[in-house]
C-alpha positions as CSV (number, residue, x, y, z in Angstrom):
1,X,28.5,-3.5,-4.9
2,X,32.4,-3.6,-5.4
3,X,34.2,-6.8,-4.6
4,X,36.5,-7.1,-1.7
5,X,39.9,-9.2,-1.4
6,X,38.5,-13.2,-1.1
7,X,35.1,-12.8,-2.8
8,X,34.2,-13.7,-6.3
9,X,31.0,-13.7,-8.0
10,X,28.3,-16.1,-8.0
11,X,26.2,-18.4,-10.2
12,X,23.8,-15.2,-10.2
13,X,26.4,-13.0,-9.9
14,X,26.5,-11.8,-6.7
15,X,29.4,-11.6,-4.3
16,X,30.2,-14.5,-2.8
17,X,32.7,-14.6,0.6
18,X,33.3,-17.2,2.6
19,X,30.6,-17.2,4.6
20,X,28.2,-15.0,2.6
21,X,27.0,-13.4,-0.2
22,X,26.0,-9.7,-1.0
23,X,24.6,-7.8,-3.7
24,X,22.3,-4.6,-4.2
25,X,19.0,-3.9,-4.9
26,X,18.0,-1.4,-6.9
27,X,14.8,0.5,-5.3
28,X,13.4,1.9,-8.6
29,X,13.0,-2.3,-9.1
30,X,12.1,-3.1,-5.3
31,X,10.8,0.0,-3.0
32,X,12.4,-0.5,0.5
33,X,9.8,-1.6,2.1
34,X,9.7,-5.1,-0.4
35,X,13.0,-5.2,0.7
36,X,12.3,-4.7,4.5
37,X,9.7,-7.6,3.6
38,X,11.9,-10.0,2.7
39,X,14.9,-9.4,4.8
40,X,12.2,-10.0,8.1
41,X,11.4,-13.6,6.4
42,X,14.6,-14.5,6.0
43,X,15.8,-13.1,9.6
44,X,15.7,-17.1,10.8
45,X,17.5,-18.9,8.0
46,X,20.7,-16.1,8.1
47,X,22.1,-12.9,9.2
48,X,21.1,-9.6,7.3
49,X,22.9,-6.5,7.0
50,X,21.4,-3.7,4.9
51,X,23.3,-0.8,3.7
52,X,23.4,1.9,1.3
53,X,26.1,2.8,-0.4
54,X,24.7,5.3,-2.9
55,X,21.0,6.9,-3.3
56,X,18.7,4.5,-4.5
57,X,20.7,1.2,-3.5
58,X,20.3,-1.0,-0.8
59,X,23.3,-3.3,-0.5
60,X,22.4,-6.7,1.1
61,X,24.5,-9.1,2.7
62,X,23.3,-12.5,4.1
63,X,25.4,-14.1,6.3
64,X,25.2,-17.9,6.9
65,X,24.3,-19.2,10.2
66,X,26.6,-22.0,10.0
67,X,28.8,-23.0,7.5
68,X,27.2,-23.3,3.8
69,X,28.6,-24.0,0.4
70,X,28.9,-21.5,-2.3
71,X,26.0,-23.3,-4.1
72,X,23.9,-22.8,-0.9
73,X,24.3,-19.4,-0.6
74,X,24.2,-18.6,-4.1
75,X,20.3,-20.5,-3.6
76,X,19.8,-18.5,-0.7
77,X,20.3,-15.6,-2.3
78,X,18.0,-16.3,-5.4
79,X,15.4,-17.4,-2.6
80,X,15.8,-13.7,-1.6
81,X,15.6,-12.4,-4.8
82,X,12.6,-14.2,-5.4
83,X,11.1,-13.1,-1.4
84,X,12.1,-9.6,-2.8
85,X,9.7,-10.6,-5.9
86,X,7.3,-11.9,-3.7
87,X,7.0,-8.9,-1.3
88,X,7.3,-6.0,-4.2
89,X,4.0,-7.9,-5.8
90,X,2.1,-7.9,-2.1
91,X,2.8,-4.1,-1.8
92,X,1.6,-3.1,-5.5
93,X,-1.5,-5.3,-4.9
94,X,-1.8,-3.8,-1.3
95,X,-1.5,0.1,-2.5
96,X,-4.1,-0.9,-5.8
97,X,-7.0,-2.4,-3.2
98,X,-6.6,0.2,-0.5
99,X,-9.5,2.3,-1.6
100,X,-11.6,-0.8,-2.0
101,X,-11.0,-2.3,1.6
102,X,-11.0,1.0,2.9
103,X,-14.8,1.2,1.4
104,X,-15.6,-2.3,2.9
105,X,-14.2,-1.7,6.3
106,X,-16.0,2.3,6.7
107,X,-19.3,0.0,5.3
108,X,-18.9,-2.7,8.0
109,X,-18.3,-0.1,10.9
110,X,-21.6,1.8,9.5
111,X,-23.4,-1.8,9.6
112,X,-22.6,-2.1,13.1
113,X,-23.4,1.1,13.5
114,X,-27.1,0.6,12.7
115,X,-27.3,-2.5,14.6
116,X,-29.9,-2.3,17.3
117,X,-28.6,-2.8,21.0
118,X,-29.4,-5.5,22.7
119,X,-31.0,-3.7,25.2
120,X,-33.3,-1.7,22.3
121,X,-34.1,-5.2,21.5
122,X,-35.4,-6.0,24.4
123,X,-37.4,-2.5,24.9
124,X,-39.2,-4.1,21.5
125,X,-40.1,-7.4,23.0
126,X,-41.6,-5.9,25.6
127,X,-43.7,-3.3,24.0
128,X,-45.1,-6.1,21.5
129,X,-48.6,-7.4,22.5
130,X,-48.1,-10.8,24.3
131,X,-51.2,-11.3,24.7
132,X,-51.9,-14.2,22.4
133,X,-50.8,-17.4,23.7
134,X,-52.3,-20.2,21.1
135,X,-50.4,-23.1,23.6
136,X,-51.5,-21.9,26.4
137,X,-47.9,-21.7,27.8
138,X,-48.6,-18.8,29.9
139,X,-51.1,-20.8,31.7
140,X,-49.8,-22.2,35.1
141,X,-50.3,-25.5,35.4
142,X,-53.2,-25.5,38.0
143,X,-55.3,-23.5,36.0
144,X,-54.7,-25.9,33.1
145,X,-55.0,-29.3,34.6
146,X,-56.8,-28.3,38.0
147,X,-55.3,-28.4,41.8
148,X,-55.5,-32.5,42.8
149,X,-55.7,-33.1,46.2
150,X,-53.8,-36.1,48.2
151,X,-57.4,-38.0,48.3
152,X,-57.2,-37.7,44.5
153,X,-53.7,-38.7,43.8
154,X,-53.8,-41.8,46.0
């Protein structure tokens, strides 16, 4: 990015205005969508204007919220650099497991597939033999303990 009247270059060697810095990114380094990424992240902590000023190049300018020294947004912009690091890793690592969670996902969706209703389950408990009560639980109480009459209780 070409340097305009009243900026100089950085510690990192970016351009460095008043009020913020700019610099490109080279997308055979950082695909676009790192760079999206990182420019969302740092959307609270300054302004960000992308631009492209050849094929291949983003141009990125932060713009400080407030006032901010040169050596805060020269550290803003390696923060960004390192986002852009950050973000270009999480996509590769993204695109290299996408067959594997696609496998895992399609195999979840097949196990809850297969999973029995809850009204099959039901159907099943009721065409199992009940019949055996060991505990007697089915037994109402009268049956199991006898009617008592009020001469009996008193």
């Amino acid at each position: 990015m070409a340097e305009t009247a009243g900026t100089n270059a950085s510690r990192l060697g970016f351009s460095l205005g008043p009020d913020h810095i700019s610099f490109a990114v080279d997308e055979s380094v950082y695909p676009l969508e790192a760079v999206y990424g990182a420019c969302y992240l740092f959307l609270e902590k300054c302004f960000v204007f992308l631009s492209r000023s050849k094929p291949g190049t983003v141009d990125v300018r932060l713009t400080a919220r407030g006032s901010a020294t040169s050596a805060e947004l020269d550290a803003l912009a390696g923060e960004f650099g390192n986002e852009l690091l950050n973000q270009s890793m999480r996509l590769r690592l993204s695109q290299a497991t996408a067959r594997i969670r696609e496998y895992y996902t399609a195999a979840a969706l097949r196990a809850a597939a297969a999973t029995p209703s809850v009204d099959e389950l039901l159907a099943e408990l009721e065409s199992e033999e009940l019949l055996e009560d060991p505990l007697e639980i089915m037994v109402p109480w009268e049956e199991k303990h006898g009617n008592k009459t009020d001469s009996e209780s008193k």
